[in-house]
C-alpha positions as a printed NumPy array, in Angstrom:
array([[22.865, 30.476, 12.883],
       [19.51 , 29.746, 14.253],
       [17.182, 32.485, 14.372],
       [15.242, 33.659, 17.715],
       [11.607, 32.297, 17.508],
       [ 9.938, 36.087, 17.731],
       [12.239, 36.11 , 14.01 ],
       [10.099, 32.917, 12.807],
       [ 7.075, 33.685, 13.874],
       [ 6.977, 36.822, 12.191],
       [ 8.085, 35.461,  8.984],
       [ 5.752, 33.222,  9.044],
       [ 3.15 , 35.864,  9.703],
       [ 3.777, 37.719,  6.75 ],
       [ 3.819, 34.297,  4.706],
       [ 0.461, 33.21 ,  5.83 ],
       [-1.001, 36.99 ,  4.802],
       [ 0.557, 36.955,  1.606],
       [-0.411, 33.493,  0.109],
       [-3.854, 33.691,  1.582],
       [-5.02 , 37.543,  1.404],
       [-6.156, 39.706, -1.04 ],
       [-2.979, 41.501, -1.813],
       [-5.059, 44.147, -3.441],
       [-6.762, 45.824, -0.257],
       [-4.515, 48.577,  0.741],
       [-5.253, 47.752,  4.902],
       [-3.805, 43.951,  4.029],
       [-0.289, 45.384,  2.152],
       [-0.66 , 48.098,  5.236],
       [-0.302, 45.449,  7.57 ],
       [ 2.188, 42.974,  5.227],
       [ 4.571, 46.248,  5.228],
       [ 4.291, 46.812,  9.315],
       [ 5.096, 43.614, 10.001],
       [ 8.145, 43.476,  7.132],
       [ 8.927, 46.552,  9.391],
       [ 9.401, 45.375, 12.406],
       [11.105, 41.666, 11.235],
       [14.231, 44.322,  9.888],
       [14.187, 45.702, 13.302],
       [14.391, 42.59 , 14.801],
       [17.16 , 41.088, 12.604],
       [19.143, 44.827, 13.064],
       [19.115, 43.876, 16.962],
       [21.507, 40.998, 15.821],
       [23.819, 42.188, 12.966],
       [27.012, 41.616, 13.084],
       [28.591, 44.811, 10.627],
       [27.781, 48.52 , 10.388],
       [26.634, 47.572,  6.75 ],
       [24.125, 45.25 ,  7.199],
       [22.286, 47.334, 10.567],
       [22.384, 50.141,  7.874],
       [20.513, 48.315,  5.135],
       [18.383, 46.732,  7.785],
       [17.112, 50.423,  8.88 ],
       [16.799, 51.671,  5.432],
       [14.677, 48.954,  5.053],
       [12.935, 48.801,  7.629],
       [11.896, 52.507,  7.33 ],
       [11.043, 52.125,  3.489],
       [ 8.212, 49.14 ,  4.761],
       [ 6.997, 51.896,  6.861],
       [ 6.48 , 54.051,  4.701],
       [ 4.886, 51.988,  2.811],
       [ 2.972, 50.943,  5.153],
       [ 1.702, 54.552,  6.123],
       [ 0.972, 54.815,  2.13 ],
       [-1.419, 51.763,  2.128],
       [-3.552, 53.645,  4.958],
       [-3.426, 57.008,  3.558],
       [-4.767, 55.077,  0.21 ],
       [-7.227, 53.117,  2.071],
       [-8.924, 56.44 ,  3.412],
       [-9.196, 58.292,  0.44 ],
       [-5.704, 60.451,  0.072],
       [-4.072, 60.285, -3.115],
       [-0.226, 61.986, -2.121],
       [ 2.418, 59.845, -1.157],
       [ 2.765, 60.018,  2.71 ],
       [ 6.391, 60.773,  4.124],
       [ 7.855, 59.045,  7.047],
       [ 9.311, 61.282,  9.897],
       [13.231, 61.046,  9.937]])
């Protein structure tokens, strides 16, 4: 199956930051998680199975928070941040 281009694009997005960013800077793995965020949501518009929308929103919410981590980090807080439910 081909994927929609907004699918590609992101990918590549997150490809380009990660081979040439400093993976180390908290805003950069801030901004690698958001987009890994919202390239779950877009492949959980076109599951096909229960299971797979399911892993795609657990996973999708785990690059959040992860993403909301990296910020917190980034200005000075040192507890884990917890994404609303």
């Amino acid at each position: 199956m081909t994927r929609p281009p907004a699918e590609t694009a992101l990918e590549g997005m997150v490809e380009e930051l990660r081979r040439h960013t400093d993976l180390h800077d908290p805003l950069v793995r801030a901004q690698l998680s958001s987009l890994r965020a919202v390239l779950h949501l877009r492949r959980y518009e076109h599951a096909s199975c229960a299971q797979e929308r399911t892993e795609l929103l657990t996973s999708a919410r785990d690059c959040a928070r992860t993403s909301a981590t990296s910020i917190a980090y980034a200005l000075g807080e040192t507890a884990p941040v917890e994404a609303p439910r």
